[in-house]
N, C-alpha and C positions, 0 to 999 in steps of 0.2 A: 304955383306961380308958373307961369311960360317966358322964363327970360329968355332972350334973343338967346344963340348958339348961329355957330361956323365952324362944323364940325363936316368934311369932306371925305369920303373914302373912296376906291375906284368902282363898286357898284350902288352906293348908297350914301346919302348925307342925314345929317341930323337941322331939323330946324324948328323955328318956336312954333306952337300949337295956335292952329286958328280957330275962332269960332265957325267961321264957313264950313270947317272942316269935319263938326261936328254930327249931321247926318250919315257920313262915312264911316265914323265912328261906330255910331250907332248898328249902322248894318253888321257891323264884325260884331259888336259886346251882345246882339241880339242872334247870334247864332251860337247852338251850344257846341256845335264841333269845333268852333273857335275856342270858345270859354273855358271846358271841360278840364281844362286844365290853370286856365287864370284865376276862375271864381266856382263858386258854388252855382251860379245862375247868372241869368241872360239881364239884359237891361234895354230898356226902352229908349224911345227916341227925348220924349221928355226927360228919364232919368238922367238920360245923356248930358243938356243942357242944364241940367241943375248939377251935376258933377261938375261940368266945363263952371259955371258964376265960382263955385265954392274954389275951386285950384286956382281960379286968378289969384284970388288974395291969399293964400296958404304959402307962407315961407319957407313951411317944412316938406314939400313934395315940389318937386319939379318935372312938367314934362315934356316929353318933346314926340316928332311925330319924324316917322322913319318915309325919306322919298327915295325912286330911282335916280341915281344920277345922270339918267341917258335922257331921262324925260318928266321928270320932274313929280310923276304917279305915287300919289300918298299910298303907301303899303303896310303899315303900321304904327306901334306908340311906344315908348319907351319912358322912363322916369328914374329919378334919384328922392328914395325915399330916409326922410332923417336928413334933409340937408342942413341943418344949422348944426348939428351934432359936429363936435370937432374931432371926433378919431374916428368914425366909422361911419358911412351910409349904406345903405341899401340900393337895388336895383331892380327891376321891374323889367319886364319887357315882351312884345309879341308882334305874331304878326298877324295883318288882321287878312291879308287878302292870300285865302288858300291856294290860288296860280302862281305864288310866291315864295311858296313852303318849299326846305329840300334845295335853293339855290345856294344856300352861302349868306346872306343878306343878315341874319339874325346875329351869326357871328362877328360882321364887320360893323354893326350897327352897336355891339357892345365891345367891341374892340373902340370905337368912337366915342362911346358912352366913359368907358375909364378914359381913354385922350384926357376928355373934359376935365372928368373927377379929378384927375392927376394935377392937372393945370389950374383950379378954379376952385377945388371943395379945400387942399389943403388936409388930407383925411390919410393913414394909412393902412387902413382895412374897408374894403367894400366885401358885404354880404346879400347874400339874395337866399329865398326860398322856391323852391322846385318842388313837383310832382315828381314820386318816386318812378312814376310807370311813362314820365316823359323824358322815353332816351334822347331824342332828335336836341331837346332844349338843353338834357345834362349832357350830351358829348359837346355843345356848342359852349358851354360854359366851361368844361373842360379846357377846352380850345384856346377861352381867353384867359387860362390859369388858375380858375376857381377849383378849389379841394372840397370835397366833401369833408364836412368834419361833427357832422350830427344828425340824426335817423330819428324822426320827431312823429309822434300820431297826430293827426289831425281831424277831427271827424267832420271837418268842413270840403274836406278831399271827397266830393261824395262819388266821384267817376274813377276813382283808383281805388287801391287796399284803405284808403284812408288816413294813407301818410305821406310827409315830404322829408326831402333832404332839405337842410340849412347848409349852402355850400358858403367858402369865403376867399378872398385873395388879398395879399398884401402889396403895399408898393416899397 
């Protein structure tokens, strides 16, 4: 689903996903130095819009897309996975435009992302999975409170050792 969001922070906003927005997309999920650490592999421009039809109507994923607030420049995507679930979802999130990376933005983007959760899922644990060898993304999750609390193999990790953290935080 892309439900509307008016989530504001002083470098970054959260706001609902456009289809317009979609070849933008595309260019970051089609780079592997992006991905490397999101997925196993890259995605097309068409996989792209067939991802975009299937999330409209999915009640259990929500996403949103991460802008500057100086000027409005889509920079990445963000999501709440297991939304209907009533104690616990998941979270998701990147960035896609590497001139972006290393400012801060990822942080305030999930600091806005629980805002939400807090305000609107009604849930008192949010959990995410990370790459073990992606410091940048686990100090940032740190940041927003998130504990490590499980050291998991993955063999779909195929650009690290092959494993993630399961990190979580309570409200």
């Amino acid at each position: 689903m892309f439900p509307s969001i008016s989530c504001r922070g002083e470098k970054v906003y959260l706001r609902q996903a456009r289809e317009a927005d979609v070849p933008t997309l595309a260019q970051w999920v089609g780079d592997m130095e992006i991905m490397k650490h999101v997925t196993m592999r890259t995605f097309t421009l068409e996989e792209e819009y067939m991802w975009f039809r299937e999330m409209k109507d999915n009640a259990d994923e929500r996403v949103f897309f991460i802008c500057l607030s100086g000027n409005d420049e889509l920079i990445g995507s963000c999501g709440i996975h297991d939304a209907r679930n009533p104690t616990a979802v998941g979270i998701g999130l990147f960035i896609g435009d590497r001139t972006q990376w290393g400012m801060g933005y990822g942080t305030e983007a999930v600091q806005l992302l629980l805002d939400h959760i807090r305000k609107e899922c009604c849930v008192s644990r949010v959990w995410l999975r990370v790459d073990t060898v992606n410091r940048p993304a686990i100090r940032c999750y740190e940041k927003c409170g998130f504990k490590i609390y499980e050291r998991h193999k993955n063999p779909e990790r195929i650009f690290s050792n092959g494993e993630e953290y399961f990190m979580e935080r309570f409200f």
